[in-house]
N, C-alpha and C positions, 0 to 999 in steps of 0.2 A: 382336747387338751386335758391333762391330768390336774385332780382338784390340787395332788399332793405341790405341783407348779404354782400353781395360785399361791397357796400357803407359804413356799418359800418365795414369792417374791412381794409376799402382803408381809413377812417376818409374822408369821403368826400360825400357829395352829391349826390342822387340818381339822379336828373337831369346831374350831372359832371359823374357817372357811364353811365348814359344813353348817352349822346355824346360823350363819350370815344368809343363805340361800335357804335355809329351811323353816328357820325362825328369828328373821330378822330383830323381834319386839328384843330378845334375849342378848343382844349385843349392842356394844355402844356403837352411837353415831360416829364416833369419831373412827374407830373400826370397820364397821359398815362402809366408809366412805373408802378407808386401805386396799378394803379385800377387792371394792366391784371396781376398784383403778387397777388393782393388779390383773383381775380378770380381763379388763378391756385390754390390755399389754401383753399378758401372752393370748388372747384371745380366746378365752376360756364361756362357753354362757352354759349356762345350769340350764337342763332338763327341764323342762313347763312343767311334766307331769308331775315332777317329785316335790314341786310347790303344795297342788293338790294332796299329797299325803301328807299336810301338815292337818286334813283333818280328817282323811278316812283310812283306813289299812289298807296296804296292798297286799294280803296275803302270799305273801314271799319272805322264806326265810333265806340269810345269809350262812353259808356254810364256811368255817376257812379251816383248812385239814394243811397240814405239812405237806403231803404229796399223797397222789396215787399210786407210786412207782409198788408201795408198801400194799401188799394183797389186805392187811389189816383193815386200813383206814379207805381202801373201796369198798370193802364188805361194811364198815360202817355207814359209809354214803349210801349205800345200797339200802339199809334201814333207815336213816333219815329223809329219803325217798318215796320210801315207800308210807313211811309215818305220815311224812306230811302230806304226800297225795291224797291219802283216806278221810285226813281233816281238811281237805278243799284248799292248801296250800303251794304254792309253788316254789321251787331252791333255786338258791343263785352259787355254786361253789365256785371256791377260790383255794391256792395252792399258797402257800407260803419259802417251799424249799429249805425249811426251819431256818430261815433269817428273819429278824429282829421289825427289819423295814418291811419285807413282805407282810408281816402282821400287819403292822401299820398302815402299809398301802389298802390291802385287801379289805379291813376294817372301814377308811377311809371310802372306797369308791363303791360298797355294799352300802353304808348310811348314808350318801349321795343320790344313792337309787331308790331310796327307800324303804330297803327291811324293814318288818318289823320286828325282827330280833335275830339272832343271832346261835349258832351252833359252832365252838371254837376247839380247834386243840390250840396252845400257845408252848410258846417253851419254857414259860416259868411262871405262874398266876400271881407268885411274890412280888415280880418285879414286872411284870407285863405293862407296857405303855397305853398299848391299845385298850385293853383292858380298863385300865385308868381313866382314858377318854370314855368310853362305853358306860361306867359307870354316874361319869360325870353329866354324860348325857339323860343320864336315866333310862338306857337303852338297855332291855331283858336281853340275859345274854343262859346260856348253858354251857359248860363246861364237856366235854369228851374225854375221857382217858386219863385228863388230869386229876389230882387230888388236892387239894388243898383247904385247908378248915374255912378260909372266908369267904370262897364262895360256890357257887350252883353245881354241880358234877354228877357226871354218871360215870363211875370207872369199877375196879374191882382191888381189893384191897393187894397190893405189894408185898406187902411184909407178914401174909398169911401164907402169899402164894408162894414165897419161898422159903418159907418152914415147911412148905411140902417139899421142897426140891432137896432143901439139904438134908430133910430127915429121911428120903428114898436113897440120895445119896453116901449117907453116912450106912445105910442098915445095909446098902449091899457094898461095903469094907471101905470107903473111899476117906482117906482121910487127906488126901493133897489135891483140894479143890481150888480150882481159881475163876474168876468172874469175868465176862471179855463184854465190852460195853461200848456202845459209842458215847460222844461227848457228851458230859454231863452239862458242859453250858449252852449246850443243844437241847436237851428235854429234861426235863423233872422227874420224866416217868423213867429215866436209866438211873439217876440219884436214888428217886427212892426206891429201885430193887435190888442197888447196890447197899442202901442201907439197910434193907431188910437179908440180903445175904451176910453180909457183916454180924448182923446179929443173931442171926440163924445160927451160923457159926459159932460161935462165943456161945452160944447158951449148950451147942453141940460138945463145947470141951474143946474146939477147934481153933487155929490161925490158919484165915483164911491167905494164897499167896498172893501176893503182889496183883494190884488191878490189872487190866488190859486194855486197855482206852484206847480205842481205835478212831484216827482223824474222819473216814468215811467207808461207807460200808464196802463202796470200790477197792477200797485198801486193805480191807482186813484182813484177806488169806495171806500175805506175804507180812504184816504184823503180828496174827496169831503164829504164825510158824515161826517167827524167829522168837518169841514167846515160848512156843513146844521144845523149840531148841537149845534153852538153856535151864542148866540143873536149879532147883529139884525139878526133876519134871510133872507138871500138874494129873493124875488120872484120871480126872473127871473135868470138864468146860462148862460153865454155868453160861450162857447166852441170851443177853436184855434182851433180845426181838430173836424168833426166825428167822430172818433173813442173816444175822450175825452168825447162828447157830450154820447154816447150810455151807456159810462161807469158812467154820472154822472144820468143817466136814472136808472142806477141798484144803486146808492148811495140813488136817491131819493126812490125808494122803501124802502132799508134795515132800512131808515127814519119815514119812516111811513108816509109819501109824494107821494100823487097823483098828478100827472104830468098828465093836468097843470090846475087841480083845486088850489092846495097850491103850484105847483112852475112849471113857464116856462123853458124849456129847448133848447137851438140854438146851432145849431153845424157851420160849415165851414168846406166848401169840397164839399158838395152835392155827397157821393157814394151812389151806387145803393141803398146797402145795408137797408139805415137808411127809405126806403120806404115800405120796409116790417118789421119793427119796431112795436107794438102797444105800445105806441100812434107813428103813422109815425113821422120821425125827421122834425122837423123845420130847415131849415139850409141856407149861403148863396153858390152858387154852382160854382164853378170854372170849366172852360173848359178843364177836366186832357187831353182827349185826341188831343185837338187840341194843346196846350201847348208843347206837344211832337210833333205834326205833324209841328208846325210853328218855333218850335225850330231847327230841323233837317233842315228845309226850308231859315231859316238867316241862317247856318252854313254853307250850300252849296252854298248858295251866295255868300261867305266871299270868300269859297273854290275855286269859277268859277273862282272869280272876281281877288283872288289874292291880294285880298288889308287887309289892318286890321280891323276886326272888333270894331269897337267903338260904346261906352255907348248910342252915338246918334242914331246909327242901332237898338234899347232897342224897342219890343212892350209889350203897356199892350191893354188886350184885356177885354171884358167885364163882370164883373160875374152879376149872379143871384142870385132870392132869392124862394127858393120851400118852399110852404105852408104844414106844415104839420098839426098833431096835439098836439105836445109839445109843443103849442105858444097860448098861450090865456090868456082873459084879467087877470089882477091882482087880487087876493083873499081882499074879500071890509075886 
């Protein structure tokens, strides 16, 4: 049975379910007494062994990524894999499907098992719940991809990487650029690369056109195209992720748009994938798997060291930019 059961039928917190089993001393009797009635009710009993890790490590780290489906974020797992095997550790990953409660569950049934710490992407560090509990627990956590000033992260800076996009863009003639994004209350990381085009923009002498907010990435070729399809029409597509980028490749076909005689296409991410492409992806390329290797690597620091991780222990590391052929000049 799931702990997240217990907690709504104890009216009480899956982190407060989680310390009731883990570290009883830390919660009230009167509590204590809620959680192990609700337990016996849906029939819930805690693991024996995860008692035990209330006082030695289980060298297992907790992974939770949004998805695999994204070549990204397994080439990250593929580095925090391999990171943590070389230090005698073992992963437990979990998906989230960028819902809210996914975080929370996955958070939830990793600290039940006894991580000792944690490797997250989340969809907003501002406002992250699990997050909140994690901290409240005192639980070492590392950031992936996200950025945020308050706390632990390994990503690459945003709003560098697209002052390279729009100043490639602007020098070969493009001045009607537009951004194509999935939902920004899905990730932080589309926010802030849409902030950083914005201002890319604006400091270019430019207005950028109208966003393109796409509900799912299944949907995007038949949203970028009606997007293509109405005036002014954009020359150039800026694309949060590759996978967006591939799909507004198949919008500009069903257009009747040769990419990139009538329209340039840039993706973000640099996966393998977008290199066997025709026309190859243009794109700027982020390091997935070292991101995962140096994530696991500040996480076992924190771990040696015993101390708390802070926003100041944050690296961002370098991206690129891969030439392909979805990037050429403007149509005179």
């Amino acid at each position: 049975m799931s702990i997240l059961l217990v907690a709504r039928e104890a009216g009480v917190s899956v982190a407060t379910v989680s310390r009731t089993f883990n570290r009883p001393q830390s919660v009230r009797e009167e509590t204590r007494r809620r959680v192990a009635s609700a337990a016996r009710r849906v029939d819930y009993r805690p693991n024996a062994s995860a008692r035990t890790l209330r006082t030695r490590r289980s060298r297992v780290l907790g992974v939770v990524l949004p998805t695999l489906l994204n070549p990204v974020f397994a080439e990250c797992l593929q580095g925090i894999a391999e990171a943590a095997a070389a230090a005698g550790y073992a992963i437990v990953p979990m998906t989230t499907e960028y819902r809210l409660e996914g975080e929370l569950h996955a958070v939830a049934a990793l600290r039940a098992a006894g991580v000792d710490g944690f490797v997250l992407v989340v969809t907003n560090p501002a406002t992250s719940l699990a997050l909140r509990e994690l901290e409240a627990e005192g639980v070492r956590y590392v950031l992936a991809y996200n950025r945020h000033a308050r706390h632990p992260c390994v990503s690459v800076d945003s709003v560098d990487a697209l002052a390279t996009v729009v100043t490639r863009l602007v020098a070969l003639g493009h001045r009607r650029i537009a951004m194509v994004s999935g939902q920004h209350a899905a990730s932080d990381r589309a926010q802030q690369r849409h902030d950083g085009f914005v201002r890319a923009m604006h400091i270019a002498g430019l207005e950028p056109l109208p966003l393109i907010e796409v509900s799912f990435v299944e949907t995007a070729v038949e949203q970028v195209a009606r997007a293509l399809r109405r005036p002014p029409r954009a020359t150039a597509l800026f694309c949060s992720n590759d996978l967006l980028a591939i799909r507004a490749l198949r919008a500009a076909h069903r257009c009747g748009l040769a990419v990139p005689a009538d329209l340039s296409v840039v993706g973000f991410d640099g996966i393998a994938l977008g290199e066997d492409l025709t026309p190859a992806l243009s794109t700027v390329t982020q390091p997935n798997h070292e991101i995962g290797r140096r994530s696991v690597k500040l996480l076992l620091g924190g771990l040696v060291a015993g101390g708390t991780l802070g926003a100041n222990s944050s690296v961002v590391l370098p991206h690129g930019f891969r030439i392909g052929e979805s990037c050429a000049a403007a149509p005179s």
